[in-house]
C-alpha angles and dihedrals in degrees: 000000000000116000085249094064094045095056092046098052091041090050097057085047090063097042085055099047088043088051084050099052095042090048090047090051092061094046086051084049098048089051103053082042083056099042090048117026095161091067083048088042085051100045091054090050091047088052089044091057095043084044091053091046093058094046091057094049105032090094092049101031116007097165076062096048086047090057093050099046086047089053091053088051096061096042095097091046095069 
């Protein structure tokens, strides 16, 4: 087998490795979502603050309104 064919097939190994263990991330995610909605409640109303605060201040200081919708965004990777 040429050194051509290896990296190829390795290659599609890995992709789907890589496909299983994220799959398997976001079942893990779903679950815990599942076993405990009040942190995901917590965690929406926490983006919608942080959604209405940059709305009030985007006309006055939008580098700010930007920050805060950033933040919310970022809630639900911690």
């Amino acid at each position: 087998m040429s050194i051509l064919q290896r990296s190829f097939g390795s290659s599609a190994a890995d992709a789907r490795s890589r496909a299983l263990r994220t799959l398997a991330a976001e079942a893990s995610a779903l679950v815990k979502a599942l076993l405990n909605p009040g942190k995901l409640i917590e965690e929406v109303e926490q983006m919608r603050a942080l959604h209405l605060a940059a709305n009030r201040v985007e006309a006055s200081n939008a580098a700010r309104a930007a920050w805060l919708r950033s933040r919310a965004a970022r809630i639900g990777l911690r």
